[in-house]
NULOBA-452783 format. One record per residue: residue in three letters; residue number from 1; z, x, y of N, C-alpha, C in turn. Coordinates in steps of 0.02 Angstrom, whole numbers, plus 50000, padded with zeros to 5 digits. Layout:
{site 'ala', NUM, {Z, X, Y}, {Z, X, Y}, {Z, X, Y}} ...
END
This chain:
{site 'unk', 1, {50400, 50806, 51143}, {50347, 50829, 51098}, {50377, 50874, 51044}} {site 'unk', 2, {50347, 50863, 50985}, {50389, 50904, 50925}, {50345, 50981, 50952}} {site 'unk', 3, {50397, 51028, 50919}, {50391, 51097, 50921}, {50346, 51104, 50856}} {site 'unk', 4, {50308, 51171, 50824}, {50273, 51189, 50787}, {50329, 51191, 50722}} {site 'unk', 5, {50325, 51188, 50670}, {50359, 51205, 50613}, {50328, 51271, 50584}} {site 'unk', 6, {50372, 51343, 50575}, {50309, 51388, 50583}, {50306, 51398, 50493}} {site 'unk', 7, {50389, 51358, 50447}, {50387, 51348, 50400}, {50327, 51315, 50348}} {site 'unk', 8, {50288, 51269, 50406}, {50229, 51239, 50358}, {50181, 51282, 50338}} {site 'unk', 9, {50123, 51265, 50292}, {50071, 51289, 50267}, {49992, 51274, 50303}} {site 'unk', 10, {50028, 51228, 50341}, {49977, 51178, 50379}, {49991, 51202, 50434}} {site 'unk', 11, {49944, 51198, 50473}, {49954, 51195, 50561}, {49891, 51169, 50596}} {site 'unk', 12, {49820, 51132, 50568}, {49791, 51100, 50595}, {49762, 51050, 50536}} {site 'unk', 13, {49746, 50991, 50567}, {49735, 50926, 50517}, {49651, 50885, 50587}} {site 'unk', 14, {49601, 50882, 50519}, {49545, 50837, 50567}, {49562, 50781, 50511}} {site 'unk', 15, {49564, 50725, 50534}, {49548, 50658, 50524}, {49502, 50646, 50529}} {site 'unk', 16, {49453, 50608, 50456}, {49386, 50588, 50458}, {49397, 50518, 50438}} {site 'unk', 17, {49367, 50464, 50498}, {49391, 50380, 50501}, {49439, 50355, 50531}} {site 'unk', 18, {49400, 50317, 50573}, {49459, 50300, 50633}, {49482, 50244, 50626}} {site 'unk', 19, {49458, 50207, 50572}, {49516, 50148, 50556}, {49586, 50135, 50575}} {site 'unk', 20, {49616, 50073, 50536}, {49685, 50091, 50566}, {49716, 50144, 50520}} {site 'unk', 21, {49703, 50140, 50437}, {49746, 50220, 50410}, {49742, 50287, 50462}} {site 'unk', 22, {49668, 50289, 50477}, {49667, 50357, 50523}, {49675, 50354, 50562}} {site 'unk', 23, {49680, 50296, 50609}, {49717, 50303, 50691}, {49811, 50321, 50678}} {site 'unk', 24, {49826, 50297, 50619}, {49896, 50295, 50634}, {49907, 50374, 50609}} {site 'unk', 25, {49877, 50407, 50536}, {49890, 50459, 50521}, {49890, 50519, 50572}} {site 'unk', 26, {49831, 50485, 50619}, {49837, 50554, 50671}, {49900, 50549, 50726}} {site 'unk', 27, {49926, 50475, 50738}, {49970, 50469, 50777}, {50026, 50520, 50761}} {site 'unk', 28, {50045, 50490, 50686}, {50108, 50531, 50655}, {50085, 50601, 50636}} {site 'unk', 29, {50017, 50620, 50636}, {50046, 50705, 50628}, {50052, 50727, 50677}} {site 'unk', 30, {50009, 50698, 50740}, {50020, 50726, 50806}, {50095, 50739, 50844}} {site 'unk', 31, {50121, 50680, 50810}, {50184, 50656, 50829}, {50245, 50713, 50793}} {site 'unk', 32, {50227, 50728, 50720}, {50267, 50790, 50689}, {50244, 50852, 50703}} {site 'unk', 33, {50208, 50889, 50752}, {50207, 50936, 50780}, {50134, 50976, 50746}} {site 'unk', 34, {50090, 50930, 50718}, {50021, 50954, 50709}, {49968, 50962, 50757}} {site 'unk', 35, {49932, 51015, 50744}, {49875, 51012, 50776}, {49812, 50957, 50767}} {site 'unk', 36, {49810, 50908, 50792}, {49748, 50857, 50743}, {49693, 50848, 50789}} {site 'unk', 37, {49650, 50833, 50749}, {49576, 50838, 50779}, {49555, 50764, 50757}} {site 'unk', 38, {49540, 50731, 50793}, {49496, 50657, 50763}, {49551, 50602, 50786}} {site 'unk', 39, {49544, 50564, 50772}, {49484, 50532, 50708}, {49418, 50538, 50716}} {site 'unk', 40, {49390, 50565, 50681}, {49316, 50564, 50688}, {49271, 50503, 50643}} {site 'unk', 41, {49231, 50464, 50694}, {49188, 50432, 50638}, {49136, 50476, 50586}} {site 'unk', 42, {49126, 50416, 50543}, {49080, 50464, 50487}, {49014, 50499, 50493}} {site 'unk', 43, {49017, 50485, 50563}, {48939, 50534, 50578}, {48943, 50591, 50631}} {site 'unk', 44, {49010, 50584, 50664}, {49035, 50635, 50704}, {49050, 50708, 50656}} {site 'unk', 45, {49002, 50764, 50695}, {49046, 50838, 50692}, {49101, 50837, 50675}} {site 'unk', 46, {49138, 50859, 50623}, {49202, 50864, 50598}, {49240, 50911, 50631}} {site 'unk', 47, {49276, 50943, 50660}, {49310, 51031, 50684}, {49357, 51041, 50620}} {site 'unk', 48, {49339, 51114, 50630}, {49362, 51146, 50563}, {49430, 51130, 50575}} {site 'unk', 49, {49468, 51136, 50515}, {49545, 51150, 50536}, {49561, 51158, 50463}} {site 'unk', 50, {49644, 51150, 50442}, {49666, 51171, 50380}, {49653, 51137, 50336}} {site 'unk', 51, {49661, 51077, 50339}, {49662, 51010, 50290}, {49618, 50975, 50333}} {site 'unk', 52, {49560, 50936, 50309}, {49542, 50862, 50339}, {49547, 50809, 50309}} {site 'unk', 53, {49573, 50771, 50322}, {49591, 50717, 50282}, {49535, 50649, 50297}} {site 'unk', 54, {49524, 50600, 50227}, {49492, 50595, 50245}, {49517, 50488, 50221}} {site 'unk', 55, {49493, 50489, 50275}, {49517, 50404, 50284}, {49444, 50363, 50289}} {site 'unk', 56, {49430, 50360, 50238}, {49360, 50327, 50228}, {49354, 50272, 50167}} {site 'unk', 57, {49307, 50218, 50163}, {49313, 50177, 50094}, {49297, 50226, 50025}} {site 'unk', 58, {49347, 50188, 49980}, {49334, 50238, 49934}, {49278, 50247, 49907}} {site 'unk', 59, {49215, 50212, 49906}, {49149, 50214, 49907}, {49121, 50285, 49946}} {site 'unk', 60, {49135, 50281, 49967}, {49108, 50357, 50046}, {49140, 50411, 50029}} {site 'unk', 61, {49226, 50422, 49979}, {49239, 50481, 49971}, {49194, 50539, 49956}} {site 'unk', 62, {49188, 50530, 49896}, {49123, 50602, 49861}, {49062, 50640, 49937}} {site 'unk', 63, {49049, 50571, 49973}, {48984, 50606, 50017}, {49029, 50625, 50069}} {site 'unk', 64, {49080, 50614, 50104}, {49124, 50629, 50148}, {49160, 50694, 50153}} {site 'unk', 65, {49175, 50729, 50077}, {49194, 50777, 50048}, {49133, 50821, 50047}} {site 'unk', 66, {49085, 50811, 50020}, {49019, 50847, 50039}, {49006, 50884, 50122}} {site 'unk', 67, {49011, 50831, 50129}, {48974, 50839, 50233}, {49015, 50876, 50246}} {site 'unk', 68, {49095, 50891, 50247}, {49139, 50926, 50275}, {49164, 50986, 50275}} {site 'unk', 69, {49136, 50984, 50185}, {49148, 51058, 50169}, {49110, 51105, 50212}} {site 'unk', 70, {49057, 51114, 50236}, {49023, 51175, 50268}, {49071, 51190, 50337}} {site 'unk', 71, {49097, 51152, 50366}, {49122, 51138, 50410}, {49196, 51192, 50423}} {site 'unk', 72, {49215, 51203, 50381}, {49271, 51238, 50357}, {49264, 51307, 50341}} {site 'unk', 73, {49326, 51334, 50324}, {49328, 51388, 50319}, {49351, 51384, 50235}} {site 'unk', 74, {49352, 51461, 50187}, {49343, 51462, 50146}, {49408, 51443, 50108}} {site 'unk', 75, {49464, 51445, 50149}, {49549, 51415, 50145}, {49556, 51329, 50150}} {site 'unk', 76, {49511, 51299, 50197}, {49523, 51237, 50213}, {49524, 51199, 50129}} {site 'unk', 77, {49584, 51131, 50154}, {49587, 51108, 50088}, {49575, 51035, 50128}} {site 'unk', 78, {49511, 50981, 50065}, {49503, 50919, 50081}, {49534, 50866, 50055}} {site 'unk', 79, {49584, 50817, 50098}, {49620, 50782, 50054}, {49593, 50692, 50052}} {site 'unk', 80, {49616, 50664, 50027}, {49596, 50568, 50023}, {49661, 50549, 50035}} {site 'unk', 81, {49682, 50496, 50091}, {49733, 50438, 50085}, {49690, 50354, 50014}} {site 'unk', 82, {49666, 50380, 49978}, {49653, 50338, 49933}, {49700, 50326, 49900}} {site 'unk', 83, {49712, 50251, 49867}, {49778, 50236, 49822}, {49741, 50230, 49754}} {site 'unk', 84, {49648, 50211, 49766}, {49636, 50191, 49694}, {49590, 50248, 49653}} {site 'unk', 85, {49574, 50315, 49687}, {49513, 50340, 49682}, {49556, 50405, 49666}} {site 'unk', 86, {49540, 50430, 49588}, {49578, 50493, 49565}, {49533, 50559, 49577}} {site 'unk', 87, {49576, 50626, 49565}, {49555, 50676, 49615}, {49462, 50698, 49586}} {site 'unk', 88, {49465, 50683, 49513}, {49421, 50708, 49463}, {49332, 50685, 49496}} {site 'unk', 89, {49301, 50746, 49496}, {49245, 50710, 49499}, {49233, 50706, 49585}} {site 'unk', 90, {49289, 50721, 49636}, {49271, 50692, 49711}, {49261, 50767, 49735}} {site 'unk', 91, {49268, 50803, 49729}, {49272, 50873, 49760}, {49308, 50862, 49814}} {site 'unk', 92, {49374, 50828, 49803}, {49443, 50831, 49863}, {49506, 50867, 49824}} {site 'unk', 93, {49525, 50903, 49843}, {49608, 50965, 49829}, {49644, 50904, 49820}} {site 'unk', 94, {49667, 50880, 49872}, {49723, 50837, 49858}, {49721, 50745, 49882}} {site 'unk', 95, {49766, 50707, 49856}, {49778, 50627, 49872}, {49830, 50608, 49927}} {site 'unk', 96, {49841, 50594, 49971}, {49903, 50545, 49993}, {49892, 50477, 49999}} {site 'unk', 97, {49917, 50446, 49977}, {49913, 50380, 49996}, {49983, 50342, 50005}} {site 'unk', 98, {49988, 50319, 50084}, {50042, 50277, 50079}, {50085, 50217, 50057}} {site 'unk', 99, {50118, 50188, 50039}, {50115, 50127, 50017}, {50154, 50083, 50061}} {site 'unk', 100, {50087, 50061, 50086}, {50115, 50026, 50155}, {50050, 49984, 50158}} {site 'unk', 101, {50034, 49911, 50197}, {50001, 49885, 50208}, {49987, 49890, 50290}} {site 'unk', 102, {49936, 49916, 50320}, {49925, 49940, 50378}, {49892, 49871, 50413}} {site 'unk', 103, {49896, 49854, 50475}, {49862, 49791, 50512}, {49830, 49820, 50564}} {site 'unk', 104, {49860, 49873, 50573}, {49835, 49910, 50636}, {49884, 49898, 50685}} {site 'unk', 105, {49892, 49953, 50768}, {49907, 49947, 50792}, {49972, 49987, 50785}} {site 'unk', 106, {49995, 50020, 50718}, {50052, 50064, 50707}, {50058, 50102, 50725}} {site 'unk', 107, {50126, 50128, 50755}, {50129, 50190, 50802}, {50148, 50243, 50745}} {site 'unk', 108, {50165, 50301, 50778}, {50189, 50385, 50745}, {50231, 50362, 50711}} {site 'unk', 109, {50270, 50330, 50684}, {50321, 50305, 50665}, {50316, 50280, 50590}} {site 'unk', 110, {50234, 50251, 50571}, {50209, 50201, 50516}, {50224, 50235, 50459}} {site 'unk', 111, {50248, 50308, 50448}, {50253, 50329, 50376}, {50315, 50353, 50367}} {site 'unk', 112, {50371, 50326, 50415}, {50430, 50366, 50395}, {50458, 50296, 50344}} {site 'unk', 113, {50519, 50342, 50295}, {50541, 50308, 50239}, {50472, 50266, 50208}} {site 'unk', 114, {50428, 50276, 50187}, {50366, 50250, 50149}, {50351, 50283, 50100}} {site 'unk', 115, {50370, 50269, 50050}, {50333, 50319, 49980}, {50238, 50327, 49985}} {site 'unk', 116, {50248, 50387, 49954}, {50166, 50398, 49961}, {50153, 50449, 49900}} {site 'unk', 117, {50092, 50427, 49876}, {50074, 50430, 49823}, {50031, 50519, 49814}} {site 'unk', 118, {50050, 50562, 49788}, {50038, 50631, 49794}, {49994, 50660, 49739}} {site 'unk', 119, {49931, 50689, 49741}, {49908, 50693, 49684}, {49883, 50772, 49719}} {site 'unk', 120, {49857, 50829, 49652}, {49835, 50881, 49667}, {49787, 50934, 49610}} {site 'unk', 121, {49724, 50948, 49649}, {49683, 50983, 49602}, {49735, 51068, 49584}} {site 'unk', 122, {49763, 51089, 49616}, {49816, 51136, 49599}, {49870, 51145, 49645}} {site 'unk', 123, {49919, 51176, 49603}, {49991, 51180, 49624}, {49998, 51174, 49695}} {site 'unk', 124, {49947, 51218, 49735}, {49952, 51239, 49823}, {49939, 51166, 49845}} {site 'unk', 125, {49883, 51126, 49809}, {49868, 51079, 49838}, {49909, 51012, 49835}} {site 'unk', 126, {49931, 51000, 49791}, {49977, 50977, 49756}, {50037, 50991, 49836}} {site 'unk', 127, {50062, 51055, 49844}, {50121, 51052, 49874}, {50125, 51015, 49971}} {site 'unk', 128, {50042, 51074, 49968}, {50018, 51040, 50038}, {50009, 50939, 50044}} {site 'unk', 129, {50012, 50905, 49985}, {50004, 50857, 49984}, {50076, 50827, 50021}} {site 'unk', 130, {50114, 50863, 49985}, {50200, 50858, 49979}, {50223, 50863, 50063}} {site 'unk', 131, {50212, 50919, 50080}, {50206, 50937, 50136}, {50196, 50905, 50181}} {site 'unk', 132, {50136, 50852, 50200}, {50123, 50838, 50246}, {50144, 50758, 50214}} {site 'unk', 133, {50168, 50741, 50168}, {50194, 50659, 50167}, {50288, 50663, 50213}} {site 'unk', 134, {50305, 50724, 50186}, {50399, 50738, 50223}, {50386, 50764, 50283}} {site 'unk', 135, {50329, 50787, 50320}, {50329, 50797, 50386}, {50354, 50715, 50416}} {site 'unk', 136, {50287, 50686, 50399}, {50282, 50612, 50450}, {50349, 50568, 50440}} {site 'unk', 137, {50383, 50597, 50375}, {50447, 50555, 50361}, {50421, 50513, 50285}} {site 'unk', 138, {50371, 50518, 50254}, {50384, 50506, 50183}, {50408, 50521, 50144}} {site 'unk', 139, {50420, 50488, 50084}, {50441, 50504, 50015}, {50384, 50514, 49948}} {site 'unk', 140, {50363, 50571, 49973}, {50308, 50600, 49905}, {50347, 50587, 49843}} {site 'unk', 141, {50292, 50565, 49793}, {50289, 50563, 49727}, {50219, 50568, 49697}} {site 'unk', 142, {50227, 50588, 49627}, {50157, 50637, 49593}, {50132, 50551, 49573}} {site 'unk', 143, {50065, 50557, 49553}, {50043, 50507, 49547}, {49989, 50536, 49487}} {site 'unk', 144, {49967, 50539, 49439}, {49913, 50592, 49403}, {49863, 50534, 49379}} {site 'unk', 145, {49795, 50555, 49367}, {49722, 50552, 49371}, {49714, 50468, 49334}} {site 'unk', 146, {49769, 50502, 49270}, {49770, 50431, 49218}, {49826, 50390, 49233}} {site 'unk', 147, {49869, 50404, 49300}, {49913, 50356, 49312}, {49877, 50306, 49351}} {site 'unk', 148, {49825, 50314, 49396}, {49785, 50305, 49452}, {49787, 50219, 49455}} {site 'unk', 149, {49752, 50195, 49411}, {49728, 50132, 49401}, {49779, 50088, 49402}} {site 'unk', 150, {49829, 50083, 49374}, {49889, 50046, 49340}, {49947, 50079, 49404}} {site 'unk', 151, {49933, 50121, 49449}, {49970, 50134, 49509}, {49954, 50083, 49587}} {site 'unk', 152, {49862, 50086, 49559}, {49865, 50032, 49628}, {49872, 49949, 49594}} {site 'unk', 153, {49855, 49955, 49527}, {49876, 49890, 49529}, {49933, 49861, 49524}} {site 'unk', 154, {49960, 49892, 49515}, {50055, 49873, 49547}, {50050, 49856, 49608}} {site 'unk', 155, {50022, 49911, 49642}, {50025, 49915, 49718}, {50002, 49846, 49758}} {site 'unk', 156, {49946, 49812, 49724}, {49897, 49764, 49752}, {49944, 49704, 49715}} {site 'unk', 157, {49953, 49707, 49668}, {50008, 49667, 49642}, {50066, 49642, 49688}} {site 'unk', 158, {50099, 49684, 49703}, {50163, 49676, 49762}, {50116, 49662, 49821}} {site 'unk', 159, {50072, 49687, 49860}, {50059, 49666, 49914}, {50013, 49607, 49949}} {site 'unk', 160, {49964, 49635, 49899}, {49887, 49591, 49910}, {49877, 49531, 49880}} {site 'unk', 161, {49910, 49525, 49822}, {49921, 49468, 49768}, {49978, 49422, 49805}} {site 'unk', 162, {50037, 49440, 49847}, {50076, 49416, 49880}, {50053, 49378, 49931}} {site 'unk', 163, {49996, 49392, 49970}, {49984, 49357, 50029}, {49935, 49317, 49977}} {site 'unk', 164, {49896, 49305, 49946}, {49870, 49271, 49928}, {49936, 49218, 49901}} {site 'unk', 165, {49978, 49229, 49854}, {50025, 49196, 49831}, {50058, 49133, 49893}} {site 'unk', 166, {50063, 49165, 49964}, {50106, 49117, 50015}, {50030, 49088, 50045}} {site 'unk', 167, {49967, 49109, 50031}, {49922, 49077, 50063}, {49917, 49014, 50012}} {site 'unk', 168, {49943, 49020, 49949}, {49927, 48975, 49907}, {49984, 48910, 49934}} {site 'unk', 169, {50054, 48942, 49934}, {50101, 48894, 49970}, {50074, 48865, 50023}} {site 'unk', 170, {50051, 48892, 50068}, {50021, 48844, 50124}, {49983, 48806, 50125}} {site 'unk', 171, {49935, 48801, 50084}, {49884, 48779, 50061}, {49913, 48697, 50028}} {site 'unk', 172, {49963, 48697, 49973}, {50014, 48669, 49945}, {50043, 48632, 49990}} {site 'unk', 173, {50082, 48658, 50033}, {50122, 48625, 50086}, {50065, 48581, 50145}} {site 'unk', 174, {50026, 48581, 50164}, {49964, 48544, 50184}, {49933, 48496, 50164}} {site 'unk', 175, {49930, 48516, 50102}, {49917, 48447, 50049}, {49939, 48407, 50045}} {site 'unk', 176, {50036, 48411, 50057}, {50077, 48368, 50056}, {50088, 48336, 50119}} {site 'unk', 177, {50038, 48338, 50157}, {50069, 48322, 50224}, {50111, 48349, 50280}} {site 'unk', 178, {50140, 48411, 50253}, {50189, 48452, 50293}, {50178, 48491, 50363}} {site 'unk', 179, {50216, 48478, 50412}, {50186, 48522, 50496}, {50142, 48569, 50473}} {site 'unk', 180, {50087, 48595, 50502}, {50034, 48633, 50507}, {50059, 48698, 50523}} {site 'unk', 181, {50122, 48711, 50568}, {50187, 48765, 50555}, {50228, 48778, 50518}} {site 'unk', 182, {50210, 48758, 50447}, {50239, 48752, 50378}, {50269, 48833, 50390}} {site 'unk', 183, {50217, 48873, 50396}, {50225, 48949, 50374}, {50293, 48963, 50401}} {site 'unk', 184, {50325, 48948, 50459}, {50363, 48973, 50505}, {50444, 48961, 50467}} {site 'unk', 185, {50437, 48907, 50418}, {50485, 48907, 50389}, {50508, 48937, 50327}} {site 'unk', 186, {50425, 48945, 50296}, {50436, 48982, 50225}, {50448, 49058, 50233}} {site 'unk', 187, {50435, 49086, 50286}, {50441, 49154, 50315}, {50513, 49184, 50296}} {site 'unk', 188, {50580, 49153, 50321}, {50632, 49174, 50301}, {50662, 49173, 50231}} {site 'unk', 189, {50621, 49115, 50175}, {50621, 49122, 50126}, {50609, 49174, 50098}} {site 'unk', 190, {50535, 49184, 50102}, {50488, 49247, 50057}, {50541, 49309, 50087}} {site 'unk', 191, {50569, 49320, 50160}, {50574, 49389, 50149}, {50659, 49393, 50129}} {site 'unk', 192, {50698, 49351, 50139}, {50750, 49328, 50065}, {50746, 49350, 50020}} {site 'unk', 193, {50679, 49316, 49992}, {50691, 49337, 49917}, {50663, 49407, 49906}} {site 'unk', 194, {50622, 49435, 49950}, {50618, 49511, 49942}, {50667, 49539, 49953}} {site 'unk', 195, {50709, 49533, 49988}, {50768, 49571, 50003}, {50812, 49561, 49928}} {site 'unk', 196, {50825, 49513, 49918}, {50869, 49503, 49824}, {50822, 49556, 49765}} {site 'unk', 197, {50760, 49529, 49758}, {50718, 49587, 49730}, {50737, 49642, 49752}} {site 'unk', 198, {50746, 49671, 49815}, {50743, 49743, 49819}, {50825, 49769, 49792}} {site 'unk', 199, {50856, 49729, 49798}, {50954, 49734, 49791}, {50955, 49737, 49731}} {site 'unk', 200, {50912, 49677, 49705}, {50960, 49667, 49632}, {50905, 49662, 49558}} {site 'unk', 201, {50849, 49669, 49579}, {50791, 49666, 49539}, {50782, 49578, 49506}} {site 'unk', 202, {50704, 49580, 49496}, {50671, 49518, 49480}, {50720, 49478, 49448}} {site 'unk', 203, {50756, 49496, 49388}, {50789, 49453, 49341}, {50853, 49419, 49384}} {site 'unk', 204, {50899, 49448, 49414}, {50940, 49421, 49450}, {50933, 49397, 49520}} {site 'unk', 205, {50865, 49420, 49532}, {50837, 49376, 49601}, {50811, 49298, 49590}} {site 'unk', 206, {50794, 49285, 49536}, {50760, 49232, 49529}, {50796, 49183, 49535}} {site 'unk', 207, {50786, 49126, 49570}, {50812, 49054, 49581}, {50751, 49012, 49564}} {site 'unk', 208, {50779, 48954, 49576}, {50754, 48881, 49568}, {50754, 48847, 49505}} {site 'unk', 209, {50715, 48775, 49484}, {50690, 48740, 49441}, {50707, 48797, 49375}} {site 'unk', 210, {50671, 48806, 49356}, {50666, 48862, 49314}, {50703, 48898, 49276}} {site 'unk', 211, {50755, 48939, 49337}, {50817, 48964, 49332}, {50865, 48943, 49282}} {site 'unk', 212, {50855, 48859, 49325}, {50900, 48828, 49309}, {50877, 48802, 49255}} {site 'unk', 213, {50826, 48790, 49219}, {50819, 48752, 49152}, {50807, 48667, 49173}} {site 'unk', 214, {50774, 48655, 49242}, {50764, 48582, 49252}, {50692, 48572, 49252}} {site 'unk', 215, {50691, 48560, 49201}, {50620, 48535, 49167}, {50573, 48484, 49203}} {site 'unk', 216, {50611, 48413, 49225}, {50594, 48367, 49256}, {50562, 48392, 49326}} {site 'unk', 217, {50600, 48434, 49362}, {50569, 48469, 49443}, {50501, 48479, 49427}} {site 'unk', 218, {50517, 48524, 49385}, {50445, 48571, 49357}, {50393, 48517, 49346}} {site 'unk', 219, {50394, 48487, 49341}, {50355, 48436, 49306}, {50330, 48387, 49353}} {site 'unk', 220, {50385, 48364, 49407}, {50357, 48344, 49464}, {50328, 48401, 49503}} {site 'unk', 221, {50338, 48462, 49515}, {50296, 48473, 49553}, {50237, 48498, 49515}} {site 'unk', 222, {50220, 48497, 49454}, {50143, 48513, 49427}, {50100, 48442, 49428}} {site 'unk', 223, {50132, 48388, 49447}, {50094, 48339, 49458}, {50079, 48318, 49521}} {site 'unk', 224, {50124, 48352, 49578}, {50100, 48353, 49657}, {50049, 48393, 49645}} {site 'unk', 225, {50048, 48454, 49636}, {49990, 48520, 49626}, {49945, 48480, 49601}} {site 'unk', 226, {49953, 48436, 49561}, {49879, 48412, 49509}, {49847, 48357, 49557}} {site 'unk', 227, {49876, 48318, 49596}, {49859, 48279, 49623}, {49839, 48289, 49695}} {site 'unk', 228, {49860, 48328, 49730}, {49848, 48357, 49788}, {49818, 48428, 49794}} {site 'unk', 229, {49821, 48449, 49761}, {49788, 48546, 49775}, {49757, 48564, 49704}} {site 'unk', 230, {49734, 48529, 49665}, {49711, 48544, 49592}, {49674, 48611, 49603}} {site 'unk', 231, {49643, 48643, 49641}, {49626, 48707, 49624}, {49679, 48729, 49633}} {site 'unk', 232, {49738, 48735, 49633}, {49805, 48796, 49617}, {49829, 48767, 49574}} {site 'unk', 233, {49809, 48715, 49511}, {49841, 48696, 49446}, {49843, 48752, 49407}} {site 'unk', 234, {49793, 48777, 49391}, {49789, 48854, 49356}, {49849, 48900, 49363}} {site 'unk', 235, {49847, 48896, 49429}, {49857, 48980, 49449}, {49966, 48958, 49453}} {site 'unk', 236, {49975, 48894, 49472}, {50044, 48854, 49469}, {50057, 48876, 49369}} {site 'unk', 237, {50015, 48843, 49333}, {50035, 48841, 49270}, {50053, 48919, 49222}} {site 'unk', 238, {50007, 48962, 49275}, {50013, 49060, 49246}, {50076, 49079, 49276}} {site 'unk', 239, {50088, 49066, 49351}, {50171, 49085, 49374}, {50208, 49042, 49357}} {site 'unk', 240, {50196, 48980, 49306}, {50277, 48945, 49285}, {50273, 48987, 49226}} {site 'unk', 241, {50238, 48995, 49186}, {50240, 49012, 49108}, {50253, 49111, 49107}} {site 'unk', 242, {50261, 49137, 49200}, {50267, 49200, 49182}, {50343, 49195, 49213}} {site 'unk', 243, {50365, 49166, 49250}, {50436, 49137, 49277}, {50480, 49127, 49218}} {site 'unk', 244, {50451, 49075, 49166}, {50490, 49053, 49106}, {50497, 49127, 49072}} {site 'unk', 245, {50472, 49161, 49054}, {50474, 49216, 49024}, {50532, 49276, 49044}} {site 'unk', 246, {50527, 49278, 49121}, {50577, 49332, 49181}, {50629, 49296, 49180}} {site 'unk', 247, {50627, 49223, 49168}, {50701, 49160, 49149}, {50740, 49199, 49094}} {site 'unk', 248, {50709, 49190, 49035}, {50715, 49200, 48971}, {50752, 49268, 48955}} {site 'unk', 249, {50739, 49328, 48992}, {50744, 49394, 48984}, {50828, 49415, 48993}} {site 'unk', 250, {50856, 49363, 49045}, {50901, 49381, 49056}, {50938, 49333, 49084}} {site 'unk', 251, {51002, 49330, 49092}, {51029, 49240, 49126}, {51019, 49283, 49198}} {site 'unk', 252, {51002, 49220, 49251}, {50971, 49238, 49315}, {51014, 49205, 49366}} {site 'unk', 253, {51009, 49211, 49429}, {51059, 49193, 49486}, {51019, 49132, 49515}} {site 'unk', 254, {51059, 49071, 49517}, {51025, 48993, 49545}, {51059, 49013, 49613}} 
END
């Protein structure tokens, strides 16, 4: 069991939402030597403590922040693991949000080496944000009000847009007739090529057709797509014509 840190600013944390963000957040503060209270659902008694954090849809922040405040003492600071919802306007001190895609089921463990996104109505809050992302083992970074929007959509970009992207491959590969365990093979691909992305960035990660300037591939496969999966003709013709472009930028690795 971790010992107290008597260096922190913090020494008790309630979790409001027991989802999987807030089942795991309480795992890992419990786990870095916090006092935590909750998860509490959204209609449960909150217990006072220093920070409550609050793991709720971002719809529910503002009334969540409301209900809790009485609850507290005149020091307590209220924070959001929101990635899309800026501080202005919520009556919450501070933001963390991890950048991590949660499934549930994550142990104390889910936020070490994970950047997380740090925002603050002032400096104290701001630091306590800081604070409790390098306890669990994150990497805080400031994130500000007008960065907000264009922060998660990166975010949803890389993650959320991605599974849609290999749901689209499967979808593709089905069409063609291919084992119904298609996925099992494209798996070591996709995380391949994330690994080159993460090494060497987009431009020198990129392979294939494309890369290479073979026009003809391309061409057969926009006419499998057209003929077999025509609702992903669209969405095939926006990632060749944004591919040709990340081609173009720079000579790339076949």
């Amino acid at each position: 069991m971790s010992t107290p840190d008597h260096s922190r600013s913090v020494a008790s944390i309630s979790i409001v939402g027991a989802g999987r963000v807030g089942s795991a957040a309480a795992a890992a503060f419990r786990a870095a030597g916090y006092r935590v209270h909750g998860p509490f659902g959204r209609s449960d008694d909150v217990e006072p403590a220093d920070v409550v954090l609050l793991c709720v849809p971002d719809r529910e922040i503002i009334a969540a922040a409301q209900a809790v405040r009485p609850a507290g003492s005149a020091g307590m600071l209220v924070g959001h693991m929101s990635g899309a919802t800026p501080l202005a306007g919520t009556e919450v001190d501070f933001g963390l949000h991890p950048l991590r895609a949660f499934a549930g089921g994550e142990g104390a463990d889910a936020f070490e080496g994970i950047g997380c996104a740090i925002a603050g109505a002032s400096p104290e809050a701001l630091g306590v944000a800081g604070e409790l992302a390098r306890a669990v083992g994150g990497r805080p970074f400031e994130v500000r009000d007008d960065q907000r929007a264009g922060y998660h959509a990166a975010a949803s970009i890389a993650s959320n847009y991605l599974v849609t992207l290999e749901a689209a491959a499967e979808t593709m590969a089905a069409a063609s007739g291919l084992d119904g365990d298609f996925r099992a093979h494209l798996v070591p691909l996709v995380r391949g090529t994330v690994e080159n992305w993460a090494r060497y960035g987009p431009r020198a990660a990129l392979t294939g057709p494309i890369a290479r300037g073979d026009h003809a591939t391309v061409a057969r496969q926009r006419d499998a797509v057209e003929s077999t999966a025509p609702q992903l003709l669209a969405l095939f013709d926006e990632l060749a014509e944004r591919t040709r472009a990340l081609a173009t930028t720079e000579e790339s690795a076949v």
